[in-house]
N, C-alpha and C positions, 0 to 999 in steps of 0.2 A: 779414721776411727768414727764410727755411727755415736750421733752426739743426740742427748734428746733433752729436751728444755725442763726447764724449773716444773713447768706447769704439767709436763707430760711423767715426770719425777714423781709428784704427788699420789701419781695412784699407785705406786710401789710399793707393795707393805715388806719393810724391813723385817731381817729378823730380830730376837730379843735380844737386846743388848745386854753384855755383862756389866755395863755403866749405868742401867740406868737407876733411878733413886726416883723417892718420893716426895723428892725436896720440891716446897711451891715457893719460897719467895726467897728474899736474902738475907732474913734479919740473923741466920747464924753465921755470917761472912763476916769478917774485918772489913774488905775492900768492896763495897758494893760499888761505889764507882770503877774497878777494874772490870767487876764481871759487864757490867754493861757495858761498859767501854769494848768489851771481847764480842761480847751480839751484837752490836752495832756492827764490828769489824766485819764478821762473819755473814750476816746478813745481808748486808751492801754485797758482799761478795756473790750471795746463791739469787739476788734479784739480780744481779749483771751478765752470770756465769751460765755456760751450760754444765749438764752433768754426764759426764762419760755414764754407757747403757753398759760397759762391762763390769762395771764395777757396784757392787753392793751398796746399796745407799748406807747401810750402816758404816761400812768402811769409808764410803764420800765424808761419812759425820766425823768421824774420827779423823782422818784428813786434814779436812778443814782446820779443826780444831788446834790441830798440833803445828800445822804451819801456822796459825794465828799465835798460838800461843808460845812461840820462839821467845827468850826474854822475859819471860813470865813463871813464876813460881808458886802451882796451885794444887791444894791438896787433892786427894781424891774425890771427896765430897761435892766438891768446888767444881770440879772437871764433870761430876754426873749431872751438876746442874746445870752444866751449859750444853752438854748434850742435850738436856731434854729440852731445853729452850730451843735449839736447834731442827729438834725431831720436830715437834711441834710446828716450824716454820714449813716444815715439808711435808710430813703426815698428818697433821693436824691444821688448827685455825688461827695459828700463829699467835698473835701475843695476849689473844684471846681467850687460848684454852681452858686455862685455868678458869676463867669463868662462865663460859660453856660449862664447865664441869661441876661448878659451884651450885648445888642443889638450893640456896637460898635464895639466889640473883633469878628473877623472872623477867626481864629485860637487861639487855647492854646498851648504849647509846655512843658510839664513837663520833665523836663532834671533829674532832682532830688532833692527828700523833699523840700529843700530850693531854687533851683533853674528854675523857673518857668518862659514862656516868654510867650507875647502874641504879637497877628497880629491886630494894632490900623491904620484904613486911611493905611494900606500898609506898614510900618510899624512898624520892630517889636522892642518891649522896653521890660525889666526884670519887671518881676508884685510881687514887695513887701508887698502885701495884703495878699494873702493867705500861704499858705504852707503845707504841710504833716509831721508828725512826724517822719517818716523813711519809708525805702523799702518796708517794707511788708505793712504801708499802704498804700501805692499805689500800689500795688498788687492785696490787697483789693478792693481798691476802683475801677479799671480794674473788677475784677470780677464780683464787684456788677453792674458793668456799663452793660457787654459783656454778664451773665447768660441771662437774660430775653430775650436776641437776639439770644436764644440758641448755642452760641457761648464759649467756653471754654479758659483757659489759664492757666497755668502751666508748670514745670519744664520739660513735656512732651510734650507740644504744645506750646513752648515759642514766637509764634509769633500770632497775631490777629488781622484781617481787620473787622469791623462791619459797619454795618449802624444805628445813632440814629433814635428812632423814629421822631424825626422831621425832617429827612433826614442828618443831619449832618456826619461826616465820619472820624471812629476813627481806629487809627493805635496803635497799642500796641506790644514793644517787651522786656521779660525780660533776665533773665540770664538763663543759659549761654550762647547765642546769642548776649546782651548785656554785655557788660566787665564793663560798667559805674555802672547798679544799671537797674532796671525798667524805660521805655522809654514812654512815654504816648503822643501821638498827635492827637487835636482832631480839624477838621475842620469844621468848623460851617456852616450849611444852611443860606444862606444869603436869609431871606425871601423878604428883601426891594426889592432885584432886580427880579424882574419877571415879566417886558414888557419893550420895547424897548426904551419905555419915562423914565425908571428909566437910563437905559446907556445914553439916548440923555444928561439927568439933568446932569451924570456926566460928561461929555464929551469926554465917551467911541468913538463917532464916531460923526458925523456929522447927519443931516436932509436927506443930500443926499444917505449918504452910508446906511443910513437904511432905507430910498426908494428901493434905488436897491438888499440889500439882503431880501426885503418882497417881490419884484419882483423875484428875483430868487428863493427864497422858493418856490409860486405862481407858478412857471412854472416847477418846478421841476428840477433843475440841480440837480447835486450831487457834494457837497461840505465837504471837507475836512476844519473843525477848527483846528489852524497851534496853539502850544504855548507851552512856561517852565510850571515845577510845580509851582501853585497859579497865576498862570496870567489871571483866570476866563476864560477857554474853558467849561468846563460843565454848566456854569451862560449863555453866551451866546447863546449854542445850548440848551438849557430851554428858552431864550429867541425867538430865531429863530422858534422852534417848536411852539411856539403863530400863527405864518403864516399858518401851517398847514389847509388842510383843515377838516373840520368838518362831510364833507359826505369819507372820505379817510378810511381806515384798515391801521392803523399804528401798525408796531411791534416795540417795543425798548426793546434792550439788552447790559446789564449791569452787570458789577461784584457788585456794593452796589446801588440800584436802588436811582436816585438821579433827576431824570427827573422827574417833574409834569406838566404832559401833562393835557389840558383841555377839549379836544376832548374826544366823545362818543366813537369811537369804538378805543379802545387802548390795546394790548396786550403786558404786562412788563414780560419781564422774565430776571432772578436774575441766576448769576450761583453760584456753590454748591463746597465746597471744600470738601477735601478728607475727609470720619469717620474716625476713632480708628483704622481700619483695612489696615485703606491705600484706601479704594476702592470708588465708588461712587463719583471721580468728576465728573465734568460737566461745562466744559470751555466757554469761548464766541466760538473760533469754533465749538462746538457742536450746540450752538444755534443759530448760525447765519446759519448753512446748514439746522438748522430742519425751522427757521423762512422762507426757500424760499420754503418748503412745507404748510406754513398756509397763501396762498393767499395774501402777505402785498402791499397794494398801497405802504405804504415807510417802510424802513426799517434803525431807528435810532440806532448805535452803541455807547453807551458812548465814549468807545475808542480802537483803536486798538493798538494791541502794539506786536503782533506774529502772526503767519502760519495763525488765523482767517483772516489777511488782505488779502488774496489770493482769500478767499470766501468773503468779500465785493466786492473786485475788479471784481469777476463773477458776483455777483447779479446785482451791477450796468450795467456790458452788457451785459446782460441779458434780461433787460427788466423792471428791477427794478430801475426805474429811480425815484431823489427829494430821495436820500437816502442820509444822514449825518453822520460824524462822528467824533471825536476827534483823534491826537495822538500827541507826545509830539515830539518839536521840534523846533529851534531857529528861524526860516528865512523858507520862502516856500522851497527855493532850500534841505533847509534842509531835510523839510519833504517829498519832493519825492524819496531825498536819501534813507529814513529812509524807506521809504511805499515800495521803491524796494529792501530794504534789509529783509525787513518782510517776502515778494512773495517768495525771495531766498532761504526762508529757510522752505518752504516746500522740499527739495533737490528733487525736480523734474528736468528731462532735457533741461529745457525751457533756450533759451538763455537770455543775458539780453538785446538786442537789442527786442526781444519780448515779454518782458515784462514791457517794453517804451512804448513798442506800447500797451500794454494791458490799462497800466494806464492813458496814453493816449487819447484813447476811452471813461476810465470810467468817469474820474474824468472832471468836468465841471472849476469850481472854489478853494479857497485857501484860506480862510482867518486866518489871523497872526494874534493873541494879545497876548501885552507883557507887564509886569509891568516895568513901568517907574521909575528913579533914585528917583521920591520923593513916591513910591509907586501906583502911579495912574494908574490903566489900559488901555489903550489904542490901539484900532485896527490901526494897524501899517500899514497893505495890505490886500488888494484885488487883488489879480492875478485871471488871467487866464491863460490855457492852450493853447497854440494857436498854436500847430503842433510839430514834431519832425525837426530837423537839426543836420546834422553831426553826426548824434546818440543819441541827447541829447533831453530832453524833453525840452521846449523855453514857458518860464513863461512873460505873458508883468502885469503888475500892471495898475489897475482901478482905485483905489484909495489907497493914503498913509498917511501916517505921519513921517515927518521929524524932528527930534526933534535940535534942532540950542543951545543949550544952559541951563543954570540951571540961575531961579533969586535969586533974592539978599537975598528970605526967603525958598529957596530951591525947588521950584519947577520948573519942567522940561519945558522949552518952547520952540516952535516948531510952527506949522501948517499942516495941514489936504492940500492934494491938489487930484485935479480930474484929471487925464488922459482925456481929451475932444473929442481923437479917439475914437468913436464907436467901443467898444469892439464886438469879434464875438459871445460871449454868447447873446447880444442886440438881433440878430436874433434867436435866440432860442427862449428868451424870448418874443419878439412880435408875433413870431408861433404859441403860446398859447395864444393870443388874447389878452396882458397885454402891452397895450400902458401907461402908467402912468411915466416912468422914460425917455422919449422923451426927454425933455428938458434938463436933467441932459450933454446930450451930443453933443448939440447942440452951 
């Protein structure tokens, strides 16, 4: 009999089960140490086992099930929930689904079997609901996730960046790279946020500050999003990109493509890591010098973080102007530290007084966002560039947030305030014919 493995199982979509239920946890069970006691049995069994190719995965479930369940006395209820815990190990992402599915959770963090954390409102709390039987299933459950992104893992490729199909962006590293056990973090597509009205409801920025970065979109500066890991830089440059124009050639380049642009003419390119052989990368510098060969009105970078920032920095004075980009980093001062150590390390001859001046030219604006002590995101600055002095590039801020204090039930409070100098991008931006933010500086 033709036998085909757990993992080649996975892509079989069963049919609809007359068992299954919408039951998520156990709290309406008597016996919750039964039913786990029953997935654990079961389990162990489908990471051991193969699965006969004649036979309907639904019926494999039901199977299982019922030989496990010899000596066992469970209601129907009880029996739909271990199905689905089952389906889930095969069709889905195993003891994780539930939280993949959990529209509140924006991160999962799998530490080990039993030690699982997730990202709730910013956030994060230990999640006593699910769990894994041990290392190798989550191992497992990594591979079943990573194959169909034809992405591999193993003792030979112990480390793994994917993108889920719904955009989400999973990190996976085991042993021997990992000393703990298998590492699994998966960061969730936040589909809520995607237009400027969902940041205004939270109070990411004000009415005003997202007048002015629709105007600067609009006119085409080029703007640098300043922020830590999870402080929502790629939520907002997805955001930002809604300004885009509609008649524009936009290129965007990314290492796990996570921008949904809604513009006609959009060119995504994804880069490629190394095969088996060592050979065939293909970095963001490669694509950012091939994207100033395919004509782009703009040209978006997820992020930059090496020698490709040398080749944003030219495209932008170039001519490639209203090009965007992410890179990570505390405070703007920061990040032009950060964008001229990147330059630096092309180890070309370029002084670094010339390379002041380079990013200088390029770069229009800055904006900061940072997560705040009770978790809430917040755009902190808006600078500008507004010359060189003494050698040093001279940042003035347009708009901030000041944060003064935490209340009494933990959350961060402060205020938004407007610089009411007429910043020098204002003329840039009325040169393109976009008088709409007048008032803002008045």
């Amino acid at each position: 009999m033709a036998k085909k493995t757990l993992t080649e199982a996975f892509e079989v979509k069963p049919k609809v089960s007359s068992l299954k239920s919408d039951v998520k946890d156990y709290d309406i069970f008597a016996d919750k140490n039964l039913l786990e006691e029953l997935r654990i049995k079961i389990v162990q069994n489908l990471i051991e086992e193969n699965i006969p190719d004649d036979k309907l995965l639904e019926d494999y479930i039901n199977n299982e099930i019922d030989n496990t369940l010899v000596g066992y006395d469970l209601g129907t209820l009880e029996r739909n929930h271990v199905f689905n815990l089952i389906q889930n190990e095969i069709t889905g992402y195993g003891p994780i689904t539930p939280l993949l599915l959990d529209n509140a959770i924006t991160e999962i963090m799998v530490n080990a079997p039993n030690e699982i954390y997730v990202e709730i409102d910013g956030k994060i709390v230990k999640d006593e609901t699910v769990s894994f039987i041990n290392d190798k299933h989550i191992i497992r459950t990594i591979q079943r996730i990573v194959q169909p992104l034809g992405r591999t893992i193993d003792s030979a490729n112990p480390m793994v960046d994917a993108r889920l199909r719904d955009g989400s962006r999973l990190n996976a590293i085991i042993p021997p790279l990992s000393l703990k056990g298998p590492i699994l973090t998966i960061r969730k597509f936040n589909k809520k946020l995607e237009s400027i009205d969902d940041l205004l409801r939270l109070g990411t920025m004000t009415v005003n500050m997202a007048r002015f970065l629709e105007a600067a979109v609009e006119a085409k500066l080029n703007i640098i999003i300043s922020g830590g890991t999870g402080t929502g830089k790629t939520t907002l440059l997805n955001v930002l990109s809604g300004f885009l124009g509609n008649d524009e050639r936009i290129v965007t380049i990314e290492d796990a493509a996570e921008l949904k642009l809604h513009q006609s003419h959009v060119i995504s390119l994804e880069t490629r890591l190394t095969n088996y052989e060592g050979e065939g990368e293909v970095t963001i510098r490669d694509l950012v010098r091939n994207s100033l060969r395919m004509r782009p009105d703009r040209i978006i970078v997820g992020e930059v973080r090496g020698k490709e920032a040398f080749d944003m920095m030219q495209a932008m004075n170039t001519g490639h102007e209203g090009s965007i980009t992410t890179l990570h980093a505390n405070n703007p001062i920061d990040a032009l530290n950060r964008l001229e150590t990147m330059i630096l390390m092309n180890e070309m001859e370029i002084p670094v007084s010339a390379v002041r001046g380079y990013i200088e030219n390029a770069i229009d604006i800055i904006i900061q966002i940072d997560r705040l002590s009770d978790g809430k995101r917040k755009i902190t600055s808006i600078s500008e560039i507004t010359g060189i002095k003494d050698g040093n590039i001279i940042l003035k801020e347009i708009f901030s947030f000041k944060q003064t204090g935490v209340s009494s039930d933990g959350n961060a409070v402060g205020e938004f305030r407007v610089y009411k100098k007429k910043p020098i991008v204002y003329d840039k931006i009325v040169r393109k014919g976009i008088n709409s933010i007048k008032d803002i500086f008045e």
